[in-house]
C-alpha positions as CSV (number, residue, x, y, z in Angstrom):
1,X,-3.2,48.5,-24.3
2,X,-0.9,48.1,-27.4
3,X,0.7,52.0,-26.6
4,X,2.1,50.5,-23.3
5,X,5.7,49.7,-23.1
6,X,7.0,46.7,-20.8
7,X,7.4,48.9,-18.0
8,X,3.8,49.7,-18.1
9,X,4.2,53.6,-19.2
10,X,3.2,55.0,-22.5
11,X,5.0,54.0,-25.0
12,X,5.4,57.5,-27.7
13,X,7.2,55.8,-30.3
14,X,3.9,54.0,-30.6
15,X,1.8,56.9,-30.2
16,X,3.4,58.5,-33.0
17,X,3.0,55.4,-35.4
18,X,-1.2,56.7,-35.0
19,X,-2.3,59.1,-37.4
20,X,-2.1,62.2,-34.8
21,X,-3.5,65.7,-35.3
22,X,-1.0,68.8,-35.3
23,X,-2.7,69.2,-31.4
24,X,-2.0,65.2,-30.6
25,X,1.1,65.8,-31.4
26,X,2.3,68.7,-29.5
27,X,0.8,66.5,-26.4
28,X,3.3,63.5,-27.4
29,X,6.1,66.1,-27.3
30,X,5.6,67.7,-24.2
31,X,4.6,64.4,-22.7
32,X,7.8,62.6,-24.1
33,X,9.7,66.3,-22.3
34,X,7.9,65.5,-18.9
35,X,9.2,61.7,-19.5
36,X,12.7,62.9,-19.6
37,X,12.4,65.2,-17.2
38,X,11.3,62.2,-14.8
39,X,14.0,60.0,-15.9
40,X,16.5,63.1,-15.4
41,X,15.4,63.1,-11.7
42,X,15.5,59.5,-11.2
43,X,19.1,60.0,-11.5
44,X,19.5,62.9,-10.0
45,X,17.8,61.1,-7.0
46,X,20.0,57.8,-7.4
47,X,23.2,59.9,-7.5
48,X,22.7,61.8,-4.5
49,X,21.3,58.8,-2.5
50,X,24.8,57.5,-3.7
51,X,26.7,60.3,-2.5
52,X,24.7,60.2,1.1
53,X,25.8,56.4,1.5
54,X,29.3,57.4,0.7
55,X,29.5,60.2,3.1
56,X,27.6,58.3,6.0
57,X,30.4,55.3,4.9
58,X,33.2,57.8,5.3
59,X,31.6,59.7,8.8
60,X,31.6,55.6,10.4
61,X,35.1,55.2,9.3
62,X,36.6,58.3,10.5
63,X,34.6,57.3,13.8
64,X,36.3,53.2,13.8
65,X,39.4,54.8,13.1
66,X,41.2,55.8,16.1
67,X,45.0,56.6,14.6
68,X,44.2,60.0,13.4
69,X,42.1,62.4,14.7
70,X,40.4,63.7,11.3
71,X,38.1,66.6,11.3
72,X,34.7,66.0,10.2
73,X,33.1,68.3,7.1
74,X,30.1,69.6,9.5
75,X,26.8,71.1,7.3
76,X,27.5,69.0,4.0
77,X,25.4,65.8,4.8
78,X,22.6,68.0,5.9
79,X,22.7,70.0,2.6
80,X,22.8,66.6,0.5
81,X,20.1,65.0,2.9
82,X,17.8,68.4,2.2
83,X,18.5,68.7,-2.1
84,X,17.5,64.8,-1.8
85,X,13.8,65.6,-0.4
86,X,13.8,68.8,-2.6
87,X,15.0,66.3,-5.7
88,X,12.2,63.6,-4.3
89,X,9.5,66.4,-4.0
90,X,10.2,67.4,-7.5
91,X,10.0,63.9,-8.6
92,X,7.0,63.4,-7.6
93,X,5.4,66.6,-9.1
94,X,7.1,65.4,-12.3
95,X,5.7,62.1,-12.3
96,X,1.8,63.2,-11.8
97,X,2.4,65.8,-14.2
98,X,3.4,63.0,-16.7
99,X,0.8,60.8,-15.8
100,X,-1.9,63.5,-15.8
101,X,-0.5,64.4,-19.5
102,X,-0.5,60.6,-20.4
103,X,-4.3,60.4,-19.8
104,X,-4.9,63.6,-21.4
105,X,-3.7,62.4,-24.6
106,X,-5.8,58.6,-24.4
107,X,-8.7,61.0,-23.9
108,X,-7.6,63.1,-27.1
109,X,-6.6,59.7,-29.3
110,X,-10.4,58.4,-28.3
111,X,-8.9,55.2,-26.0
112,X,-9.9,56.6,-22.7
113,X,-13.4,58.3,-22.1
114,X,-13.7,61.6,-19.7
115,X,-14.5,59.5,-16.7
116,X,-12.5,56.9,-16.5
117,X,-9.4,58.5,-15.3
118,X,-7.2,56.8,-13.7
119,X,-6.1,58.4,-10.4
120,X,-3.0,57.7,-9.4
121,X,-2.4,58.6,-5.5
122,X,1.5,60.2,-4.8
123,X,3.1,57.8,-2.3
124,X,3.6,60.3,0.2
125,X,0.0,60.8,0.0
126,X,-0.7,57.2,0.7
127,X,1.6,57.2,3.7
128,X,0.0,60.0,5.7
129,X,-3.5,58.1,5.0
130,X,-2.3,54.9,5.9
131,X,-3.6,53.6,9.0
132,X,-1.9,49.7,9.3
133,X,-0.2,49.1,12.5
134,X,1.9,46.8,11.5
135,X,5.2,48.6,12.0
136,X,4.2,50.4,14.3
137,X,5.8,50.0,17.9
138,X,3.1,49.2,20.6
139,X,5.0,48.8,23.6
140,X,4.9,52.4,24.9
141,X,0.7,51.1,24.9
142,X,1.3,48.0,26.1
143,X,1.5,47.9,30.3
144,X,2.0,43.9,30.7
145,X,5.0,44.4,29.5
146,X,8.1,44.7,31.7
147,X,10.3,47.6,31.0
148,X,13.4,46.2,29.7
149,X,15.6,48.0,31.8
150,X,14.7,46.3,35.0
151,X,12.9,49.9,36.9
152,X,8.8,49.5,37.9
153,X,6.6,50.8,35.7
154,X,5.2,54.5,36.7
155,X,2.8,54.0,39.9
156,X,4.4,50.4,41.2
């Protein structure tokens, strides 16, 4: 519990404070790589989010703006839109990798035993299991409703 930085992750600065083995070791250093790594993608991720907004910003603009007749740049968004779920899927490889190598080394320093991993389900895991209906819209299910626009309902 005292390895644990405030953000809740391993801290390795005080990992390396233990006595470690030569083996211990080399699992602080890859974990600390697989760290970076993560925090590499992070930003990778907020920079192209970033450049989305911008682009969707600009596309509404040249829309509202009815002066000059600009030209859209066709295929780019798309391109961004696909390296930001290639950059997200990466991420989250990255992020169980670390987390798999973070319990690895507890096990080796003797502060976790074999069993008690802790299992740490990828969120887009967790979405295609999730089963609330909270947000989900009901009204195509829903026949006391009135449709909106005014037109019977299918066999009125």
């Amino acid at each position: 519990k005292k390895l644990f930085g405030s953000d809740g992750r391993l801290d390795f600065d005080k990992v390396r404070r233990l006595e470690l083995t030569e083996k211990q070791e080399q699992m602080v250093t890859k974990a600390e790589q697989k760290r970076r790594r993560v925090d590499n993608l992070v930003r990778e991720k907020s920079r192209l989010e970033e450049t989305l907004a911008m682009q969707t910003k600009r596309r509404e603009d040249a829309d509202l703006d009815i002066d000059e007749h600009v030209e859209p740049a066709r295929g780019r968004g798309g391109a961004s839109m696909e390296k930001l779920q290639g950059v997200e899927t990466k991420l989250e490889r990255a992020e169980e990798n670390l987390s798999e190598q973070s319990d690895n080394l507890l096990l080796s320093l003797g502060l976790r035993k074999a069993g008690e991993k802790t299992f740490r389900i990828s969120k887009k895991r967790a979405q295609l299991y999730d089963t609330r209906l909270d947000e989900e819209d009901d009204d195509f299910f829903d026949r006391t409703v009135e449709r909106r626009d005014g037109a019977p309902r299918h066999g009125e």
